[in-house]
C-alpha positions in Angstrom: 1.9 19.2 62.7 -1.5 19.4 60.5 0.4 22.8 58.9 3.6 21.4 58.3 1.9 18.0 56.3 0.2 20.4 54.3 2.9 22.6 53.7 4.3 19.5 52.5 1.9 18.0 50.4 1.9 21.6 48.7 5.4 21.4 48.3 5.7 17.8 46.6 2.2 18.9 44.8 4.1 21.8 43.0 6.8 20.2 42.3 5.1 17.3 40.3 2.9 19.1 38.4 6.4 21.4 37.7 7.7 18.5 36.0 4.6 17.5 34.2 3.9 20.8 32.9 7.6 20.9 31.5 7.8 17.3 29.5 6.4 17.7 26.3 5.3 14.9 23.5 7.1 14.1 20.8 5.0 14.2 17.8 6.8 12.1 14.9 8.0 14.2 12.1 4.8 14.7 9.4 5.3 12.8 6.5 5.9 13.6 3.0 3.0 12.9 1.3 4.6 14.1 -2.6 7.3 11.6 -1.9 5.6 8.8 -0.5 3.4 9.4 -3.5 6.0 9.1 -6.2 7.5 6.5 -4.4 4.3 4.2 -4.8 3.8 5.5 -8.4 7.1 4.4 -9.0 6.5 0.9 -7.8 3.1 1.1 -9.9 5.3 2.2 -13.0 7.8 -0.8 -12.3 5.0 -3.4 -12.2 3.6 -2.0 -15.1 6.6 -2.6 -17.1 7.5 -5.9 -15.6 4.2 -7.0 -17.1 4.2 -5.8 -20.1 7.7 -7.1 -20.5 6.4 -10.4 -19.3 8.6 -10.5 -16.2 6.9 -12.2 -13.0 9.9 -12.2 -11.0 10.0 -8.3 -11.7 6.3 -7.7 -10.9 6.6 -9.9 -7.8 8.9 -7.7 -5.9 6.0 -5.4 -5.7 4.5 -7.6 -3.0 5.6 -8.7 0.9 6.9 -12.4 1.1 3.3 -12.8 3.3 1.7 -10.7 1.4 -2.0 -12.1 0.0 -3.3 -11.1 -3.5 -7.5 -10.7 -3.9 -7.4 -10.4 -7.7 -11.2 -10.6 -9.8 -13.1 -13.7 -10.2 -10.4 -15.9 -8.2 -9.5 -17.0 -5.0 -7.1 -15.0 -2.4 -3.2 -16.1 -3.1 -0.8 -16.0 -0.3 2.9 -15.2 -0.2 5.6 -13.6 -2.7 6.5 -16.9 -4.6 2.4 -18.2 -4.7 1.7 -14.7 -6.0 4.7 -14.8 -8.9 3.4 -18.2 -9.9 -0.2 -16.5 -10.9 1.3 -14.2 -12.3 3.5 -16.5 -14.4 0.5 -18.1 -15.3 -1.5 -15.4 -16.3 1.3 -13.9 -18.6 1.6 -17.5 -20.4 -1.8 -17.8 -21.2 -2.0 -14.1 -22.8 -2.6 -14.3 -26.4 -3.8 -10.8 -26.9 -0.3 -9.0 -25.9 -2.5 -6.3 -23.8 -1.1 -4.5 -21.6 -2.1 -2.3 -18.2 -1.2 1.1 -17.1 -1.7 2.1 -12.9 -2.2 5.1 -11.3 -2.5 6.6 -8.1 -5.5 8.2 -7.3 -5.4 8.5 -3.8 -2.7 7.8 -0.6 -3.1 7.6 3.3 -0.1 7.1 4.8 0.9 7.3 8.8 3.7 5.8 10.4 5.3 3.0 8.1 2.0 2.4 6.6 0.3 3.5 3.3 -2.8 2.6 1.7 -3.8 3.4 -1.8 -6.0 3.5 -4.0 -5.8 3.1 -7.5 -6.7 2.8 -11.1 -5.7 0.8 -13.7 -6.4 0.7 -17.7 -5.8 -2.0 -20.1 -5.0 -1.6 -23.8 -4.9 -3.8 -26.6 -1.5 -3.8 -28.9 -3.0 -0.5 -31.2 -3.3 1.4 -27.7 -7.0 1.1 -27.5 -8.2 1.0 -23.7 -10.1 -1.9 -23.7 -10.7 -2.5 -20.3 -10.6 -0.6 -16.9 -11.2 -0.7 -13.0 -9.5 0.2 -9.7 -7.8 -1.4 -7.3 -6.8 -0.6 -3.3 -3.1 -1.5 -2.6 -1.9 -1.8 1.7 1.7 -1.3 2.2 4.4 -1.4 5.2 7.5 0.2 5.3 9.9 -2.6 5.7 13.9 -1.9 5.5 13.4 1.4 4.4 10.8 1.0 1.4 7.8 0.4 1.0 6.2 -3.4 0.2 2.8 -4.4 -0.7 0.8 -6.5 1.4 -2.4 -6.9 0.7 -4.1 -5.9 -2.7 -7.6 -5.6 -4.5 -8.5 -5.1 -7.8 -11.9 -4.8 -9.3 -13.0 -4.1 -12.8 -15.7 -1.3 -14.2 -16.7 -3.8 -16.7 -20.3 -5.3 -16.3 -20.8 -8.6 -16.0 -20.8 -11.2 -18.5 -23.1 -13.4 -18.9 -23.4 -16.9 -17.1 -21.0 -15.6 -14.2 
């Protein structure tokens, strides 16, 4: 009897290691890191031009509906349509018709997620740089492209006085 239960135990041993050994992982498809990178320069490229053209609606498809902005020297906004008001704002009050240019410096991306991180450059109307910094951008895949969800900018500029 002790022969046969091992004889069995051998058996059912085989047997599940047999189909263990066989199923194999799937390992998701790696991604493309050129074209998630021109992708995200593209959306850098749009907002770009949205500002400069003074177009808040325009630079606020950039960002989530729940996304949450952490520009410089102000308080965190939340949401899409909190976000496009700032900007709004901003682009009222600018007197000196500057304007910014962004640019990818470096990506991670997995899954439907990407982070960035960036520079910009701002130039006055003669196309003098007269300001620069760098900024980290988190995005999610959502419906099939990519929307920003959190961002932070941060300037190179020292500090002025009395801040």
């Amino acid at each position: 009897m002790m022969k046969k239960t091992i004889r069995l135990f051998s058996v059912l041993t085989s047997i599940v290691l047999m189909f263990t050994a066989c199923s194999t992982v799937e390992k998701p498809a790696p991604l493309d890191m050129a074209t998630i990178t021109a992708e995200i320069q593209a959306m850098e490229d749009a907002f770009a031009a949205a500002e400069k053209a003074k177009d808040a609606d325009a630079v606020a498809v950039y960002y989530s509906e729940d996304a949450i902005s952490y520009s410089r020297n102000t308080q965190p906004v939340s949401g899409r349509a909190a976000i496009r008001d700032k900007i709004a704002q901003r682009i009222a009050n600018d007197t000196l018709g500057t304007y910014n240019v962004y640019k990818v410096v470096d990506l991670f991306a997995e899954g439907n997620s990407a982070v960035e991180i960036g520079s910009w450059t701002e130039f006055n109307t003669e196309g003098t740089e007269t300001e620069n910094g760098y900024y980290m951008s988190y995005f999610e895949k959502r419906d099939g492209k990519y929307e920003c969800v959190r961002d932070m900018s941060l300037t190179t500029m020292p500090e002025k006085e009395g801040m």
